[in-house]
C-alpha positions in Angstrom: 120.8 66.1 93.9 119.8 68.5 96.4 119.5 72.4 95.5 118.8 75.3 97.6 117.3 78.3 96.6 119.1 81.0 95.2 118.9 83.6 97.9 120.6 81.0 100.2 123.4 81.6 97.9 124.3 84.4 96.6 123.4 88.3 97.9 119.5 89.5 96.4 119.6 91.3 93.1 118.9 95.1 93.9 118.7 98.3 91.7 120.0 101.5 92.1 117.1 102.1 94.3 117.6 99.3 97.1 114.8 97.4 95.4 114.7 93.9 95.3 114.6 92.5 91.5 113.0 89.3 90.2 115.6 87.1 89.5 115.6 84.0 87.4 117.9 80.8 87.9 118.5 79.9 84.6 121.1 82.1 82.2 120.0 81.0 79.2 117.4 83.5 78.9 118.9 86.7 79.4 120.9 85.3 75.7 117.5 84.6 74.0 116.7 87.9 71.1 113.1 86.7 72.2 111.0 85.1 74.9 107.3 83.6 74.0 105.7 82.9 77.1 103.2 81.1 75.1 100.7 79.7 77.3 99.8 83.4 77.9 100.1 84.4 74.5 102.5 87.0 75.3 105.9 87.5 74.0 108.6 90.0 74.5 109.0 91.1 70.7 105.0 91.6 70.8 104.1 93.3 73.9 105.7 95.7 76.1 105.9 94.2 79.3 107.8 96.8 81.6 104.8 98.9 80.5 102.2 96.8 81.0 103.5 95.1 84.0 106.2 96.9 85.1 103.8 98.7 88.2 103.1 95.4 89.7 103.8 94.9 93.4 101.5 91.9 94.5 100.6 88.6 92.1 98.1 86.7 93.7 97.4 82.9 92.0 94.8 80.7 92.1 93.2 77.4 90.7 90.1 79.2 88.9 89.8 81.6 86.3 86.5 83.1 88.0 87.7 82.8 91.1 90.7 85.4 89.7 88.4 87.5 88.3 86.0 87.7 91.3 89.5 88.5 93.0 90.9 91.8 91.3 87.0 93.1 91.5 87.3 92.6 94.8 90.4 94.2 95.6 90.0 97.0 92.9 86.5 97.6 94.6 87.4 97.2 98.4 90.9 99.2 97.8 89.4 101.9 95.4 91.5 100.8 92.8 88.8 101.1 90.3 85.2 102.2 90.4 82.1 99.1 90.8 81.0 98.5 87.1 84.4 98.6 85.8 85.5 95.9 83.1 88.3 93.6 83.7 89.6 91.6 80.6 91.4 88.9 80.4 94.9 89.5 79.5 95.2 86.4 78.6 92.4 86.2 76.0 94.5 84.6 73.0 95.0 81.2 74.8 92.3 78.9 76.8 95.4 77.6 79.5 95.2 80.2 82.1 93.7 83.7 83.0 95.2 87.0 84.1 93.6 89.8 85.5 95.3 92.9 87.3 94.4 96.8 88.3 96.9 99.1 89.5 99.9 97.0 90.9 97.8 93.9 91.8 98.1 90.5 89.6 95.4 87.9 89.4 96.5 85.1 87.7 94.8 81.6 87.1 96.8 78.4 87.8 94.7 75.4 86.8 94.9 71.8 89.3 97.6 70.7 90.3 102.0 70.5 90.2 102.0 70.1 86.6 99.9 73.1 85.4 100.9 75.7 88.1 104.6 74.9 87.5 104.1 75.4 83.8 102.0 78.7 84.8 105.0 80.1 87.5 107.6 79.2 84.9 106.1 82.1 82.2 104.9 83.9 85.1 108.2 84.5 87.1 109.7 85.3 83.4 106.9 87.9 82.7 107.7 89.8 85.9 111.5 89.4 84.9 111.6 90.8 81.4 108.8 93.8 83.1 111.6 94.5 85.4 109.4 94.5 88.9 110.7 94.6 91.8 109.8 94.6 96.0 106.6 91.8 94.7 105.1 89.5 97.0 103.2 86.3 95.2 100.6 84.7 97.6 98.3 81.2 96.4 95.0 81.3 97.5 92.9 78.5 97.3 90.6 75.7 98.9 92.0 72.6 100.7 91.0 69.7 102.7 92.1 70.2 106.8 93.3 68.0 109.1 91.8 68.7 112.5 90.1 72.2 111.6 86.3 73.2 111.5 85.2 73.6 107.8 85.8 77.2 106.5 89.1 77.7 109.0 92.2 79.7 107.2 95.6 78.3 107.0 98.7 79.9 106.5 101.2 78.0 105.7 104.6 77.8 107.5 106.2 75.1 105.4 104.8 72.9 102.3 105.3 69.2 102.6 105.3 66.1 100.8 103.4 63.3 101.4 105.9 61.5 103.2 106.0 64.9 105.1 109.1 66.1 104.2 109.8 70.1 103.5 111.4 68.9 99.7 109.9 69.2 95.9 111.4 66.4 94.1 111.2 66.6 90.4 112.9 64.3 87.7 115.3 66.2 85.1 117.1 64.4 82.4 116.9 61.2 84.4 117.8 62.5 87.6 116.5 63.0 91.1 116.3 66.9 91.9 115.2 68.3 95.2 114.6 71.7 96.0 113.8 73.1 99.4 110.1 74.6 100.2 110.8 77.2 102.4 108.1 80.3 102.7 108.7 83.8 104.3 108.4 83.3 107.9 107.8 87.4 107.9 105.3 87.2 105.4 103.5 84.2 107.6 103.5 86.7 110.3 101.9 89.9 108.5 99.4 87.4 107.3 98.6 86.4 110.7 98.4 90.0 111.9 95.7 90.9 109.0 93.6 87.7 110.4 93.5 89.6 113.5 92.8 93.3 112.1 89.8 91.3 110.6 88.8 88.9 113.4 85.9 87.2 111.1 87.0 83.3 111.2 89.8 80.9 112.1 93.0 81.2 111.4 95.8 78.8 112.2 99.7 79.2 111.1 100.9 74.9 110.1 102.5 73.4 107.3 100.8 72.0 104.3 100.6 68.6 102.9 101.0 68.8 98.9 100.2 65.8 96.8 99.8 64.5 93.3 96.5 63.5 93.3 93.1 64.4 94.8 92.0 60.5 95.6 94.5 58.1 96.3 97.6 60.7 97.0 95.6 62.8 100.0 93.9 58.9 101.6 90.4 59.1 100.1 88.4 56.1 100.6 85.7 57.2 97.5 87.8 57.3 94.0 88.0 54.8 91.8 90.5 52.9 93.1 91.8 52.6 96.9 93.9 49.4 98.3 93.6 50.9 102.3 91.3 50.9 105.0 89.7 53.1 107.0 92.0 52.7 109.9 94.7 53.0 107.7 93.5 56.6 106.0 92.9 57.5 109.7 96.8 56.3 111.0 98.0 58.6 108.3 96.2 61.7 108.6 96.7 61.6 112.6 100.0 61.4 111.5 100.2 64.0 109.3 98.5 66.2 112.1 101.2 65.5 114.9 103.9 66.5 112.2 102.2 70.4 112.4 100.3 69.2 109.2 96.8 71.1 109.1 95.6 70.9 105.5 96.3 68.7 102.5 96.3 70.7 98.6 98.1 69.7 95.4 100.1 73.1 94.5 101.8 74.3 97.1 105.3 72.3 97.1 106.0 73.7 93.6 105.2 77.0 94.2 107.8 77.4 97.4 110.3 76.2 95.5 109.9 77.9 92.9 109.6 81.4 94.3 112.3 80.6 96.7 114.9 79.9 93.5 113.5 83.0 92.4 114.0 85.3 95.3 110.5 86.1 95.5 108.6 87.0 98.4 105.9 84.0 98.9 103.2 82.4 100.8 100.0 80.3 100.7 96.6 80.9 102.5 94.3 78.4 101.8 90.4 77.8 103.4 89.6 74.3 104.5 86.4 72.8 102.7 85.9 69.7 105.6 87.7 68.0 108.2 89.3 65.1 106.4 89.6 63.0 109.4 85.5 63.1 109.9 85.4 62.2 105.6 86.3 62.6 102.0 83.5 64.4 100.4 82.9 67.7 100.1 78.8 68.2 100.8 78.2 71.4 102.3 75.9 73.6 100.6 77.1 75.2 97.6 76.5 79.0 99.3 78.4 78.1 102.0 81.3 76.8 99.9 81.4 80.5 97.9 81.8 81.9 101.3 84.7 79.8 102.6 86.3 80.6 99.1 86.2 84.2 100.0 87.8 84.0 103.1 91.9 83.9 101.8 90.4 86.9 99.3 89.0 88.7 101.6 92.5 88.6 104.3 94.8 89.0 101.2 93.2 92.0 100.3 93.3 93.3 103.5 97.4 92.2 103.7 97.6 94.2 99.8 95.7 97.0 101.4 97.5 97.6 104.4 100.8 97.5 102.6 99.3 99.9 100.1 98.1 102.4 103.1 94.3 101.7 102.2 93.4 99.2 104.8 
């Protein structure tokens, strides 16, 4: 069973204002007296979330809860959002699953590795910003992948997310049956990214679709886990492969997150920095200071995108 998003469907939710609301695709929940979104430890009876979310314009996720923090001190530095020395707890605090951090309308939120955990993390997420009432946000993943056929440290945004047969689909099982739900990104988005690359001209930047798998070993080719049944010339057919379908890096989140913003009507992309060329290996080796400032990279262009919608940049 194949499903589209939502927006293909049916007109975007707006308010009085002309601005666009978070929608969910499920009606049970506008029914439910109460929503726990309990892997953040926040619930609608508890907390007031049009208050304490209600401002928020731009979510950006990631794998690491310190690589979120370091994010929203960066942007409330760099956008003089708040002052240097300034505390950022973790919303978050009652539960150990994920982190959140935010300052004025910016989001920082903590995904974990892999489908599994940042689906379970976008489902509470996507709610929170529903019950807080936002509208007009954008929600961009940033994080580290392997490339195919880019120097270490390059940036890719990406067009479309694939599988790892390559196609443009998130296929997930529920109640016994096959669903598939399309992974289409905002090709506007894509472009304003891009554009922000070039208003900061400080490393490589390539537009291509990403590869998103189940696993880290076996799932993206590697020849070093604990099991493998292929050869090198076979890792090598596939990847070259993958690169002649527009394929330029290979991460494990990015399927679930198209699809899940796109059902949602939420403005979404993914800018990820390459760690190593995965057709030269499979380990990552390079020294650990340099792999802090390859990390920085997507935080450092995202926060020049959030600034330069925000009139700071």
């Amino acid at each position: 069973m194949a499903l589209k998003g939502a927006g293909a469907e049916e007109k975007e939710l707006e308010n009085h204002q002309g601005e666009r609301l978070v929608r969910l695709s499920n009606p049970n929940v506008a029914a439910m007296q109460e929503d726990v979104l309990y892997h953040f430890s926040l619930s609608t009876s508890s907390h007031d979330l049009p208050a304490m979310f209600g401002d928020v314009k731009f979510v950006c996720v990631g794998g690491s809860s310190s690589r979120m923090l370091t994010f929203i001190k960066y942007v409330a530095t760099e956008l003089g959002l708040g002052r240097t020395g300034d505390e950022y707890p973790n919303i978050c605090s009652g539960t150990d699953r994920y982190a959140m951090y935010k300052v004025g309308p910016v989001l920082s939120v903590s995904h974990g590795m892999g489908i599994p955990s940042i689906a379970i993390m976008l489902h509470e997420l996507i709610k929170l910003l529903y019950h807080a009432r936002c509208t007009d946000v954008t929600i961009i993943r940033i994080g580290t992948s392997g490339g195919i056929g880019l120097e270490p440290g390059s940036v890719v945004i990406t067009r479309q997310a694939v599988d790892a047969c390559f196609k443009p689909e998130f296929e997930q099982i529920i109640l016994g049956k096959r669903v598939v739900r399309s992974t289409d990104l905002d090709e506007g988005l894509v472009q304003e990214l891009l554009r922000c690359s070039g208003d900061l001209s400080e490393f490589a930047t390539v537009v291509g679709n990403t590869m998103c798998t189940l696993d880290f070993y076996e799932g993206q080719g590697r020849l070093d886990g604990a099991l493998c049944s292929y050869t090198e010339k076979d890792k090598q057919d596939y990847l070259r492969a993958a690169h002649a379908a527009g394929i330029r890096n290979i991460e494990m989140e990015s399927s679930v997150f198209a699809a899940m913003c796109s059902a949602c009507g939420l403005r979404a992309a993914v800018v990820c920095v390459t760690l190593l060329d995965r057709l030269k290996g499979d380990q990552i080796s390079s020294p650990h200071e340099v792999l802090a400032e390859y990390q920085q990279r997507p935080q450092r262009l995202v926060g020049h995108f959030i600034g330069k919608s925000l009139g700071r940049a």
